[in-house]
C-alpha positions as CSV (number, residue, x, y, z in Angstrom):
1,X,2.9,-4.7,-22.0
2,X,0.1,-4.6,-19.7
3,X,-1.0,-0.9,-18.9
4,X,-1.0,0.2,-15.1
5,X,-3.9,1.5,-14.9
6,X,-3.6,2.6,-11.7
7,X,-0.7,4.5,-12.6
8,X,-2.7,5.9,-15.8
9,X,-5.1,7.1,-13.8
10,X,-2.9,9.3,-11.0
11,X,-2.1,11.0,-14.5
12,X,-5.4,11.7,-15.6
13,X,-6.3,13.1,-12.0
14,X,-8.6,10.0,-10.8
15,X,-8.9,8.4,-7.5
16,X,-8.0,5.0,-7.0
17,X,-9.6,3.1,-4.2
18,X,-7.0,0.0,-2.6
19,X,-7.7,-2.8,0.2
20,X,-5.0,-4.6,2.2
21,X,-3.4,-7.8,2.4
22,X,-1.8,-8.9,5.7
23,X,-2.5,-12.9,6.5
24,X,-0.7,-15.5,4.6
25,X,-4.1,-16.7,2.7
26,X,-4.0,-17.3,-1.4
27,X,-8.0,-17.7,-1.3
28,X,-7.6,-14.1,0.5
29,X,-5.7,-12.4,-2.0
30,X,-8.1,-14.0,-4.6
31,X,-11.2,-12.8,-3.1
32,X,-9.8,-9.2,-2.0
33,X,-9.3,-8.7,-5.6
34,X,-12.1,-10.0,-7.2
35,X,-14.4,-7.7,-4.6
36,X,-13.3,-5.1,-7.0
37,X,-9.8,-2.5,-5.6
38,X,-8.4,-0.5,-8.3
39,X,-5.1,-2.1,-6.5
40,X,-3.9,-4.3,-3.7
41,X,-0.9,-3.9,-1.8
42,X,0.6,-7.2,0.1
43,X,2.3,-6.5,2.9
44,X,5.9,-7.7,4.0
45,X,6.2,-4.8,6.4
46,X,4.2,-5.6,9.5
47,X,2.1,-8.6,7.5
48,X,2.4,-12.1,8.3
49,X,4.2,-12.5,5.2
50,X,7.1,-13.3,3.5
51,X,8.7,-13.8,-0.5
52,X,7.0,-17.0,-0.8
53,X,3.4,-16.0,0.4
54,X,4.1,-13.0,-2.2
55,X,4.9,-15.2,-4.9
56,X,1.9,-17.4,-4.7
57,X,-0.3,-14.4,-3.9
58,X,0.5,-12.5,-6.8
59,X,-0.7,-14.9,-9.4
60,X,-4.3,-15.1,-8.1
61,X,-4.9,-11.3,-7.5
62,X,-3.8,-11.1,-11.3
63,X,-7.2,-13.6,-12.4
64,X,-8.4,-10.0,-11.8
65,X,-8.1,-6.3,-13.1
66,X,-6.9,-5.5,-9.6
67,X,-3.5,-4.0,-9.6
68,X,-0.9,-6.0,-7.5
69,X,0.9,-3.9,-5.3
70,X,3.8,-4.9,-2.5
71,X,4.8,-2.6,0.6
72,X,8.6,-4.5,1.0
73,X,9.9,-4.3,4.6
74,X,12.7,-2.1,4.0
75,X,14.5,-0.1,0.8
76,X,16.4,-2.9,-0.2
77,X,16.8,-2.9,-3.6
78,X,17.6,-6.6,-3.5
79,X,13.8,-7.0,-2.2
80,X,12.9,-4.5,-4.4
81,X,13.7,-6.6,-7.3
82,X,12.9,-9.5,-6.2
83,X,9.1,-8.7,-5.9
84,X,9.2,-6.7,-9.2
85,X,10.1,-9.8,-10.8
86,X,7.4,-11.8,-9.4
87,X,4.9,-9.6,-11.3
88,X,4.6,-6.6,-8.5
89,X,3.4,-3.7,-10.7
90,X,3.8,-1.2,-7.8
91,X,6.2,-1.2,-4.7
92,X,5.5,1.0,-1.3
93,X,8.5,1.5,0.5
94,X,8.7,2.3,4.0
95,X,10.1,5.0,5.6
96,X,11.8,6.8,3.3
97,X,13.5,10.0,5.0
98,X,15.6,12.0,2.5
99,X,16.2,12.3,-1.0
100,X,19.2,9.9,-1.3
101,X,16.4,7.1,0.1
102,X,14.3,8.3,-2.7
103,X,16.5,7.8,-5.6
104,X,17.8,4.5,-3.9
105,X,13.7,3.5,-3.9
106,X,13.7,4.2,-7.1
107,X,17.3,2.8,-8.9
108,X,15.6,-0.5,-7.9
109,X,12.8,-0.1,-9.8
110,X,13.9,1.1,-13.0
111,X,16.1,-0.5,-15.6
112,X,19.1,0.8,-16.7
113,X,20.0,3.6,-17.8
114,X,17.2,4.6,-15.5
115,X,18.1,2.6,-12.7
116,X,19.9,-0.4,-11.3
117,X,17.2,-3.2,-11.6
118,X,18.7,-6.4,-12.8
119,X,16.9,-8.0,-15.5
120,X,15.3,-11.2,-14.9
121,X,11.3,-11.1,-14.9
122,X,10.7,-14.5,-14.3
123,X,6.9,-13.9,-14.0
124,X,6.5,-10.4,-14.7
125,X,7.6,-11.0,-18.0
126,X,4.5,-13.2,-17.8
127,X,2.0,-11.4,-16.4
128,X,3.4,-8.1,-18.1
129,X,3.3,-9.4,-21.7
130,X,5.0,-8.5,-24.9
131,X,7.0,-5.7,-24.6
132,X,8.1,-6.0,-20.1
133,X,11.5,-5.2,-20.9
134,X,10.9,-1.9,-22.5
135,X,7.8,-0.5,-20.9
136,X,8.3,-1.4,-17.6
137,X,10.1,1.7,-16.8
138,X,7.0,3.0,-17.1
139,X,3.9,1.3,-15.8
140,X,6.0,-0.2,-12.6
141,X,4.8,2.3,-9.9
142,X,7.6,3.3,-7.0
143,X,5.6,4.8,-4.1
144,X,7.8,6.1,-0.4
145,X,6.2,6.4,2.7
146,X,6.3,10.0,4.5
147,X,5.9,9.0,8.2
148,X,9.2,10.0,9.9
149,X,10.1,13.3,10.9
150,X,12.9,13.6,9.1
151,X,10.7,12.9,6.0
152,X,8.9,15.7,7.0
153,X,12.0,18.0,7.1
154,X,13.0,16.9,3.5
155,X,9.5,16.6,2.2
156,X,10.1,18.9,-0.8
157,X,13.7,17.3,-1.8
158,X,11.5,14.0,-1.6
159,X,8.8,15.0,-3.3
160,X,10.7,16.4,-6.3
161,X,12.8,13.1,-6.8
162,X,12.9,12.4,-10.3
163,X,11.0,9.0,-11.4
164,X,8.8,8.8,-7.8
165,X,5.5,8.2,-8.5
166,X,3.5,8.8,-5.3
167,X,4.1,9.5,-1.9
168,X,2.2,7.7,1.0
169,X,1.4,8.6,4.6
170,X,1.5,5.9,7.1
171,X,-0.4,7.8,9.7
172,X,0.4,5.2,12.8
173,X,4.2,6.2,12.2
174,X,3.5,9.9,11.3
175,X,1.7,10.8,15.0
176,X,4.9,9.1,16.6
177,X,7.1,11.6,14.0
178,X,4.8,14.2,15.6
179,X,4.8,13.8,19.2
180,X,1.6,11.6,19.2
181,X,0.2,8.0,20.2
182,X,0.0,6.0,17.1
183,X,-3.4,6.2,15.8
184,X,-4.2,4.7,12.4
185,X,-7.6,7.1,11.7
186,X,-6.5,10.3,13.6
187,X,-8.2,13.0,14.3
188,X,-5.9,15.1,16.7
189,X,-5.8,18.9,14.8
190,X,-1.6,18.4,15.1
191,X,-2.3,15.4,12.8
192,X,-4.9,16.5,10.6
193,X,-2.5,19.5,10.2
194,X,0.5,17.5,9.3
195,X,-1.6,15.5,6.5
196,X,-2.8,19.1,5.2
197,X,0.7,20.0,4.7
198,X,2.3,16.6,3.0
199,X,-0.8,16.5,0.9
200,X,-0.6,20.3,-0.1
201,X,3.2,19.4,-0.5
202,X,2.6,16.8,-2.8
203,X,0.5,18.8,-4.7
204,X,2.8,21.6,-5.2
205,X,5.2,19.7,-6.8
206,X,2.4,17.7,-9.1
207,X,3.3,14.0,-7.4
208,X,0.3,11.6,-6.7
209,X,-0.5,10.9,-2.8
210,X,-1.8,8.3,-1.0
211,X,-3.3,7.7,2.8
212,X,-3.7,4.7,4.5
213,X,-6.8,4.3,6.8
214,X,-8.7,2.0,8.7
215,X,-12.7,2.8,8.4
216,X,-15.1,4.0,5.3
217,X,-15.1,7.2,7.5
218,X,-11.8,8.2,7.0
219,X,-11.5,6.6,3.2
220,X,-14.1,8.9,2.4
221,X,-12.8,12.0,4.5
222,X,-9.6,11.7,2.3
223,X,-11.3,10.9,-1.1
224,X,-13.4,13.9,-0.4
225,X,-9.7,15.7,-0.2
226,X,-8.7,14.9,-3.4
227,X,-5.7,12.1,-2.3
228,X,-5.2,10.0,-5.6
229,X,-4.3,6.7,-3.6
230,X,-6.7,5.5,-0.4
231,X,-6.6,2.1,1.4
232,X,-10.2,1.4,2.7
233,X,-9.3,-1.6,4.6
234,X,-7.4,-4.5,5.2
235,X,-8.2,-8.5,5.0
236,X,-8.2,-9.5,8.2
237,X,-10.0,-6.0,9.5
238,X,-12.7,-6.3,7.5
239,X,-13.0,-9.8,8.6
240,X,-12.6,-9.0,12.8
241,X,-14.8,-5.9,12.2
242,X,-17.5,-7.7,10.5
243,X,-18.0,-11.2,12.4
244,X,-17.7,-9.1,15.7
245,X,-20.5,-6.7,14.7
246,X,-22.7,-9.7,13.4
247,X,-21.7,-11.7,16.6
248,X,-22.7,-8.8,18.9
249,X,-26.1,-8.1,17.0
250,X,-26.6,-11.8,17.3
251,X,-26.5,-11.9,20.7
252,X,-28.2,-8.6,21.4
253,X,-31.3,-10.0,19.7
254,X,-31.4,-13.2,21.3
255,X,-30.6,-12.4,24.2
256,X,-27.7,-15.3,24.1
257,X,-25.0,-15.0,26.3
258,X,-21.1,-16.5,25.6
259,X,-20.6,-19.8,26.9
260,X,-18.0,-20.3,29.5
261,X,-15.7,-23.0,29.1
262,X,-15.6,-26.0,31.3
263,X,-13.6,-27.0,33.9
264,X,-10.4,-28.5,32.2
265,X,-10.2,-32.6,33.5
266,X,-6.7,-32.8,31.6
């Protein structure tokens, strides 16, 4: 079967670096992977996407080494399998608040007598190779999202689940959990405090971590920290943020103002 190298390298106590996919664009997927991400997570959660973008996505992000992830909109294990058997190697669920949620994250991902997954890798089986059925146990990565308060209450329980493979912040979610205004890159000492403590939690019990951020700034600020997972960026922020800043400098230089629209004859 095809390794995870991702996975692999959470083991071996190496940083991966992922991007973001939110709009419902094959060429997208295509070229976010081929730019070079250890892995890229498609997003059903709060993407523009649904099963079918995910299904056509999933084949061109694996023309690449990138690792094809999915963050599913809720722990359904339906959904779960669903996007497992498409050829997701990893599968981010979202907020994930005790340790029943956990192991209910989980039973989907792993075949029996592991889990509850259903077999029937129509593609995985495919992209996978020799050997799916047996190995997949292994390489398929199940990741929960700590971003609730109750998550942070059960943190340890969570943490300790047997068969999770990484926990996640969602920071946006976790300021809210906190008493704060949802902020993707957060600075506030209540938040940065928080992270401290879920990472350090994580650590404790020897589970891979992840953070999600919005700017190089912050990738770096949590790479420097050791977190094993990091999202630099996603598609369509990367492409706002770099046709505004072009548009801008454009206009600075010149000296060229916007153009107002006309008066509408309709």
């Amino acid at each position: 079967m095809r390794p995870n190298h991702v996975k692999r390298a959470w083991k071996e106590k190496k940083q991966t670096v992922g991007g973001w996919i939110s709009c419902d664009s094959v060429y997208v997927a295509e070229m976010m992977a081929r730019t070079g991400f250890d892995w890229l997570c498609i997003d059903m959660q709060h993407g523009l996407l649904d099963y079918n973008d995910v299904r056509d996505m999933l084949p061109a992000i694996s023309t690449t080494d990138t690792m094809p992830f999915v963050r599913v909109p809720w722990n359904e294990p339906y959904l779960i399998m669903k996007v497992l058997d498409a050829g997701a190697y990893g599968v981010i669920v979202p907020l994930v608040n005790n340790r029943a949620e956990a192991e209910k994250a989980v039973a989907a991902c792993r075949y029996p007598q592991d889990g509850i997954r259903s077999f029937g890798p129509i593609r995985a089986g495919m992209y996978g190779g020799r050997g799916y059925a047996k190995y997949a146990n292994d390489e398929v990565a199940c990741i929960a999202m700590i971003e609730t308060a109750e998550a942070l209450a059960n943190l340890d329980e969570i943490c300790t689940t047997p068969g999770l493979d990484a926990i996640y912040i969602g920071p946006s979610d976790l300021a809210f959990a906190i008493g704060l205004q949802a902020a993707g890159d957060n600075s506030d000492p209540k938040h940065v405090e928080t992270v401290n403590h879920i990472y350090a939690t994580a650590r404790k019990h020897g589970i891979a971590v992840g953070m999600h951020t919005g700017s190089l700034e912050y990738t770096k600020r949590y790479l420097d920290q050791g977190f094993d997972m990091v999202m630099l960026g996603s598609d369509t922020a990367f492409l706002g943020r770099l046709a505004g800043m072009e548009l801008r400098e454009a206009r600075e230089a010149t000296g060229t103002s916007r153009v107002e629209p006309g008066e509408d004859y309709s």
